[in-house]
C-alpha positions in Angstrom: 0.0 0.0 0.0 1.6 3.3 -1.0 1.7 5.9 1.5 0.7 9.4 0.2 1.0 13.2 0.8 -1.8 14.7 2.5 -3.4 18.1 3.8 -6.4 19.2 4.8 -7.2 23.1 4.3 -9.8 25.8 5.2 -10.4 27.5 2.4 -12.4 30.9 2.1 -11.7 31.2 5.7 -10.6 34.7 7.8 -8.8 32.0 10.4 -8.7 28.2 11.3 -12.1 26.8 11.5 -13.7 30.2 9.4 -14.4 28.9 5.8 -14.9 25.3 4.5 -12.5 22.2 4.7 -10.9 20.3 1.9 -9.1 17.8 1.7 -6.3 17.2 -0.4 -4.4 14.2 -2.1 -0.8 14.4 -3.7 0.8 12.6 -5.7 -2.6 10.4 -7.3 -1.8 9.3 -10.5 -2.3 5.5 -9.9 -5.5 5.6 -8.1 -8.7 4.8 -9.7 -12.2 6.3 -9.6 -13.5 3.7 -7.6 -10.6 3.9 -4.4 -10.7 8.1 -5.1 -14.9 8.4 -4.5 -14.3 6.0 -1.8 -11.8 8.2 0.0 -13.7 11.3 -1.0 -17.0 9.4 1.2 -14.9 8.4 3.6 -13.7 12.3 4.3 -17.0 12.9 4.8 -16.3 16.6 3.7 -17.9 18.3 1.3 -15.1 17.9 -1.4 -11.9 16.1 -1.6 -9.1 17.0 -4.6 -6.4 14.7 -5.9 -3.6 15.8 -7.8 -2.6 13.7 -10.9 0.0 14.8 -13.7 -0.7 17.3 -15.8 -2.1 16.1 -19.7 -2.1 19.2 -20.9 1.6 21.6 -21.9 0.1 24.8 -20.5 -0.8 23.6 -17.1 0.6 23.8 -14.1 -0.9 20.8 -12.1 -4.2 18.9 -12.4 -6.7 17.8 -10.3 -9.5 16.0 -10.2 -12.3 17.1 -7.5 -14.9 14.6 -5.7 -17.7 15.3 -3.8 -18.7 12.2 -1.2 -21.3 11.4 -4.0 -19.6 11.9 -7.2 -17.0 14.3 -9.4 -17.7 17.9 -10.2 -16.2 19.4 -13.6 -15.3 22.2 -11.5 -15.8 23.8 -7.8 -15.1 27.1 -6.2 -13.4 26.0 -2.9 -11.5 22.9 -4.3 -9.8 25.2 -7.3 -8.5 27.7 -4.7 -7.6 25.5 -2.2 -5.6 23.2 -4.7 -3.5 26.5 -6.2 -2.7 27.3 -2.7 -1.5 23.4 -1.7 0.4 23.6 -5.5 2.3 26.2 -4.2 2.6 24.9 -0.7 4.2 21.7 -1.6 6.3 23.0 -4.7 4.4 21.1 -7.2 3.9 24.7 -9.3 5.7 27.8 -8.8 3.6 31.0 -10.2 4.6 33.3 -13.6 3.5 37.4 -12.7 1.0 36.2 -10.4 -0.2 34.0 -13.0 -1.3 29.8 -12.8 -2.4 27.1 -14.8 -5.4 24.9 -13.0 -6.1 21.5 -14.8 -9.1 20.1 -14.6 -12.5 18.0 -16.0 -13.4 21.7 -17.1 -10.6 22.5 -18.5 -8.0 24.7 -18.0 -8.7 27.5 -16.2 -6.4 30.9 -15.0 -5.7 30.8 -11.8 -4.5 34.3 -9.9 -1.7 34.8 -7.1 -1.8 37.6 -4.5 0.5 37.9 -2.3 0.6 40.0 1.1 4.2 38.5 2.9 3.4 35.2 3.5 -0.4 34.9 3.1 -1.0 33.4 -0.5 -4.4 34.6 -1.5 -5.6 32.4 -5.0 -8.3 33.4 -7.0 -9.5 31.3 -9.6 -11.1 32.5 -13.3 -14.9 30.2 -13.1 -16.0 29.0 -16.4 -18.3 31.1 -18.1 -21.7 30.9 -16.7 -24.7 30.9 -18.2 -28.3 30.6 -17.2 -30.2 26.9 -18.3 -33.3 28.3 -19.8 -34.2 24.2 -20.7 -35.6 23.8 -17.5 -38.7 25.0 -15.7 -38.8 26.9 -11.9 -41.7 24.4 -10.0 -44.2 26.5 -8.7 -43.4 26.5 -5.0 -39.5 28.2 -6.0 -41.5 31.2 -8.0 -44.1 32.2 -5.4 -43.9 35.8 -3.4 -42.4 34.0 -0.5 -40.9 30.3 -0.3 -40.7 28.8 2.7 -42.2 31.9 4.7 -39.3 34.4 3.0 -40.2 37.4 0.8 -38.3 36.7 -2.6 -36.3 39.5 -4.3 -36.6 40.9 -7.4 -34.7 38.8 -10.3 -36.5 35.9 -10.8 -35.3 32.0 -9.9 -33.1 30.5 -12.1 -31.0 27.4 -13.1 -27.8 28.5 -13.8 -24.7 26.6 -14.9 -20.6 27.2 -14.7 -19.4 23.6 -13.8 -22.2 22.5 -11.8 -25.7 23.3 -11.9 -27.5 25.4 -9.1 -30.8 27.0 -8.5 -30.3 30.5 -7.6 -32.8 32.5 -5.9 -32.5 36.1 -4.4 -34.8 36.9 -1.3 -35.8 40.5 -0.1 -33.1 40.8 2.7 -30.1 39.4 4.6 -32.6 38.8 7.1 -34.9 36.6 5.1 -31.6 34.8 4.0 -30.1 34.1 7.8 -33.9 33.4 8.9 -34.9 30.7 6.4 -35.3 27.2 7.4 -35.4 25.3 4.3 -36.8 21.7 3.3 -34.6 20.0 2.1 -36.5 17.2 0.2 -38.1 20.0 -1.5 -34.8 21.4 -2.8 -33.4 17.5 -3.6 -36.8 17.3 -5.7 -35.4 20.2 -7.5 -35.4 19.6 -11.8 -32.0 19.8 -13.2 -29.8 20.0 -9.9 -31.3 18.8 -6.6 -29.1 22.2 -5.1 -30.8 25.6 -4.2 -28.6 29.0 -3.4 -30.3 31.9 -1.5 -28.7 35.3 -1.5 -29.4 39.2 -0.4 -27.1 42.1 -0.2 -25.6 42.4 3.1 -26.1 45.1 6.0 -24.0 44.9 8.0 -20.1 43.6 7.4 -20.3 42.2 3.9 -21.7 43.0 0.6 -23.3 39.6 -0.3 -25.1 37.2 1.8 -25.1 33.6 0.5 -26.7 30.1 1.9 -26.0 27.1 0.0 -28.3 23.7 -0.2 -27.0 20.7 -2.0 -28.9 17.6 -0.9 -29.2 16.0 -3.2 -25.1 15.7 -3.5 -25.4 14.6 0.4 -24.8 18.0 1.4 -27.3 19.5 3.4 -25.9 23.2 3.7 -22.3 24.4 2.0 -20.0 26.1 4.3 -18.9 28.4 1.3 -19.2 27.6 -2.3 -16.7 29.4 -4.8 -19.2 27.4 -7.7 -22.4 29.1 -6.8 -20.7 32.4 -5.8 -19.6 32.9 -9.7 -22.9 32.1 -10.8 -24.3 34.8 -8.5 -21.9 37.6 -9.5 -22.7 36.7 -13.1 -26.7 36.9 -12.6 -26.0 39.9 -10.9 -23.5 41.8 -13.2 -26.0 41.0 -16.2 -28.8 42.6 -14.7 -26.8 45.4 -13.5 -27.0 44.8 -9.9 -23.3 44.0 -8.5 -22.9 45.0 -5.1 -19.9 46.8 -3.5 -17.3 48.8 -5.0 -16.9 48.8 -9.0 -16.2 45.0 -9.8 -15.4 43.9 -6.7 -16.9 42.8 -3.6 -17.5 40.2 -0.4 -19.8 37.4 -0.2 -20.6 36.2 3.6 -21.5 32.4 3.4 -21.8 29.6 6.5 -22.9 32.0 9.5 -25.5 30.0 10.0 -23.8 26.7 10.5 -20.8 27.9 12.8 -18.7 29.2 9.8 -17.8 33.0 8.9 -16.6 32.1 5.4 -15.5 35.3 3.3 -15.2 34.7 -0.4 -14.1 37.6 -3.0 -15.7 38.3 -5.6 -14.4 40.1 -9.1 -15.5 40.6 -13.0 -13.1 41.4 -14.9 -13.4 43.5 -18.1 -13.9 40.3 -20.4 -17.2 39.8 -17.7 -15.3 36.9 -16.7 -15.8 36.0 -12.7 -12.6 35.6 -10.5 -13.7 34.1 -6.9 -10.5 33.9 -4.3 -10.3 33.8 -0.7 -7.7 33.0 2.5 -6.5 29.8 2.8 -5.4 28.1 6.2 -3.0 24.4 6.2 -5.2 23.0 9.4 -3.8 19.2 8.9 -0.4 17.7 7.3 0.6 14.1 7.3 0.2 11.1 5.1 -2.7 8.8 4.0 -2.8 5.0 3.0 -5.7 4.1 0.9 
């Protein structure tokens, strides 16, 4: 049994135990899907990454990302956290700021600021764009869902990777206050996942809730995925919050996290999500 590098991160996270946990699988290349969605179960967090060589010239390192129920294309959390542990453990060193991130969506720019020795990624999301194939049920279009007063842009599927319902509601306090049901949301066409999100009022500019049940997760500590697709419904209509381009999504208050993710669209209307990244666990795995 070959013994392998391993970390586990916090990723999107102000401090230690702040943002949402990932774990992370060097040197890969010789283990199969089967043994890799078994160790991603067996993490029991909400996505595991293992690196694997590079196929393509232009990248720097690849991945390959695993939820406890299957692979994603591409995730928010997982693609930061994997630039910073490519840097951590040597595997890629960054040209002007500048990365390469391998992956089942492809390869995607990857973004390097530095402030001494905190290493803050930020990852370019795929383009996003809104599934108009498949119907809102009636329940997600009503004035209020689940007791909260919606907002005004109306409930959409929209797709950068993975596929998530987003749904804006009147305030941050309709978006702390909710109590979901989660059957509902698994019963959802198309995805089975439901984000809810408001401008902030108090100490960010974005407040963000994320339900994936139907993945086996039933509320997302902080989703870099679903946080593109939001700044991407948002810039089209207009409605970007903050400063210019630029501003801070809240996520995972309610479930004992303070997650802060950064938010950016860049001139091309691409979306760059980044955060802080913490190394909470080093050691090995055998698997």
């Amino acid at each position: 049994m070959q013994t392998r590098r391993y970390i586990q991160l916090d990723v999107f996270a102000p401090r230690p135990g702040a943002g949402n946990p990932l774990a992370v699988v060097y040197d890969a290349g010789d283990i199969d899907d089967a043994a890799m969605q078994a160790f991603a179960a067996w993490t029991n967090l909400s996505e595991t990454v293992f690196f694997l060589p590079p196929t393509a010239a232009q990248a720097d390192y690849r991945i390959r990302i695993f939820t406890p129920r299957m692979e994603l294309p591409f995730a928010g959390h997982p693609s930061v956290g994997a630039a910073w542990a490519a840097l951590d453990a040597g595997l890629a060193r960054e040209r002007d700021g500048r990365l390469v991130q391998e992956c089942a969506a492809g390869l995607l720019p990857v973004r390097i600021d530095r402030d001494g020795d905190d290493v803050q990624p930020s990852v370019r999301s795929p383009q996003a764009r809104v599934r108009e194939d498949v119907a809102a049920p009636a329940w997600l279009v009503a004035d209020t869902v689940w007791g909260a007063a919606r907002g005004a842009l109306a409930p959409a599927l929209w797709n950068n990777g993975p596929d998530w319902w987003l749904l804006e509601l009147a305030d941050e306090a309709a978006v702390r206050g909710l109590r979901p049901d989660l059957t509902a949301i698994a019963g959802l066409p198309g995805s089975g996942k439901l984000a809810v999100f408001a401008r902030g009022e108090s100490d960010s500019d974005l407040v963000v809730r994320a339900f994936a049940p139907a993945v086996g997760i039933a509320e997302d500590p902080a989703t870099g995925s679903v946080n593109a697709s939001i700044a991407a419904l948002l810039h089209r209509h207009g409605r970007l919050p903050g400063r210019g381009r630029r501003y801070i999504a809240n996520q995972g208050r309610e479930i004992g996290r303070d997650a802060r993710l950064a938010l950016e669209v860049d001139d091309e209307d691409g979306v760059w999500v980044g955060g802080r990244v913490h190394a909470v666990i080093r050691g090995t795995v055998d698997w």
